[in-house]
C-alpha positions, 0 to 999 in steps of 0.5 A: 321213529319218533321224537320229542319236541320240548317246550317250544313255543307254539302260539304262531310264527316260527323263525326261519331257522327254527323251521328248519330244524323243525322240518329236518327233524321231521323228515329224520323222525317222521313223528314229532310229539311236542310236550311242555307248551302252554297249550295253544287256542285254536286260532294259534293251532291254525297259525303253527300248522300254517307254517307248514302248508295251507290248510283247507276247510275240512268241508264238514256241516258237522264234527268241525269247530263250529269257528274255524272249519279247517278243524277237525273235532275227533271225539266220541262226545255227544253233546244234547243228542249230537257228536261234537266231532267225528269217530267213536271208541271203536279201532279205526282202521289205518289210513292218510287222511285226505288220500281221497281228495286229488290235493293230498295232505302233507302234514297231521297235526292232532292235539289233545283236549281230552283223555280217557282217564284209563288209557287207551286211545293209542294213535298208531304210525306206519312207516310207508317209506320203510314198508315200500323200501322192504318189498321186493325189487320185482314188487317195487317195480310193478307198483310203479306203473300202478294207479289207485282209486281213493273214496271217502269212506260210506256214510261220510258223504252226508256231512260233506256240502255238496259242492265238495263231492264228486271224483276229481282227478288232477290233470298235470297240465292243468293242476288248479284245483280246489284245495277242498274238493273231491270225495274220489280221486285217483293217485298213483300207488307210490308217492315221492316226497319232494323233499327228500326224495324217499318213496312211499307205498300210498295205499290205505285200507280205509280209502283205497279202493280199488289198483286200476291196472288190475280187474277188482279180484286181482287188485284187492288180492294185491291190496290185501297183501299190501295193507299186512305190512301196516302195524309191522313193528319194526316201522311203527310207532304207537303214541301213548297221549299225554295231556297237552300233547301236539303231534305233528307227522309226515302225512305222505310217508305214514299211515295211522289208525286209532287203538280202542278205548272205553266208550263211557270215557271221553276222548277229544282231539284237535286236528289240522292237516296241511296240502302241498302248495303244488298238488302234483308234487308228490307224483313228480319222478326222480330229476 
């Protein structure tokens, strides 16, 4: 799980080819960590992500670039009295980012800015393919049939503009949505990758609320059983950041979650995350 991507060139367009092997990697290593670029200004960072899907705006008034809304400002920095961005030094429980959206993410692309100069700040992967993959037939069976409500986390909704909030579910015979809106939506518990067929476990103990098949007992019995298996080793990777490091990973399949760091040090991120093009995509059974 993992791999590094050295020297590329990531100020915008990528060839054909290249794409290829980059999502073929992708696909093999879950992780792609790119080191050895010049860094990229956030007008290329939007470019290289859009190589691999639209990127909505994060519709925050505040803890975006104040230019290019699509970007999400990770930083424990204030700045006259306010945060630059969103997050703190404190752990930051695993999660996908927009699951609570009805168009789910596809790829993460973070990029950093700025390191606490005594470590720490880890951001921490979980495979969901492998995890899923290891549950017992009678388990995989039943999360098959199973639906799950996904909600912003509390205090959150006050920087959203209102015109992006309220649950929104898709409707298959009717997919055109916004690729922006929604702070509720329901999903089904696992979610297949397009491309490659794998299934994924599409739970996160941030944003999922709620199994609706089960009374709420019952479902967060099962919920907590199921979010134990994040941060199992043998499906997780925790990168150590270097300066000018870019990551990209497989949103569907992942989990992540941020490792504590000093709060007298500052750590900022840039983040991007692409949508699938067709939002019920990752809902599709096998052909």
């Amino acid at each position: 799980m993992g791999a590094v991507v050295r020297d590329a060139e990531l100020s915008g367009g990528i060839g054909a080819d290249d794409l290829a092997r980059v999502w073929a990697a992708l696909d093999e290593h879950l992780v792609l960590v790119f080191r050895g670029h010049r860094d990229p200004t956030d007008e290329e960072l939007l470019a290289f992500g859009r190589n691999f899907g639209h990127i909505p705006r994060t519709g925050l008034t505040a803890g975006a670039n104040p230019d290019h809304n699509e970007i999400l400002i990770i930083s424990n920095v204030v700045r006259d009295g306010e945060k630059i961005g969103v997050g703190d030094a404190n752990w930051m429980d695993w999660h996908t980012d927009y699951s609570f959206r009805p168009a789910v993410s596809q790829i993460g692309v973070l990029a950093a800015v700025e390191l606490p100069p005594s470590g720490g700040g880890e951001t921490v992967f979980t495979d969901m393919y492998s995890t899923f993959e290891s549950l017992p037939d009678n388990l995989r069976a039943r999360l098959l049939t199973y639906r799950a409500r996904h909600a912003l986390r509390s205090g959150y909704e006050e920087v959203i503009v209102d015109e992006l909030q309220g649950e929104i579910t898709i409707d298959p015979d009717e997919p055109l949505i916004s690729p922006d809106g929604g702070t509720a939506t329901i999903h089904p518990v696992v979610a297949r990758n397009p491309r490659t067929g794998r299934r994924s476990l599409y739970v996160n103990p941030l944003n999922t609320k709620q199994i609706l098949e089960l009374d709420q007992a019952d479902s967060d019995k099962l919920l907590a059983e199921l979010f134990a298996t994040a941060g199992a080793p043998e499906f997780t990777y925790a990168h150590p950041w270097e300066p000018g490091d870019i990551v990209l990973w497989d949103q569907l399949g992942l989990v992540h979650a941020r490792k504590p760091f000093d709060p007298a040090e500052r750590r900022i991120l840039r983040k991007v995350v692409t949508i699938f093009d067709d939002p019920v995509a990752p809902w599709r059974p096998a052909a």
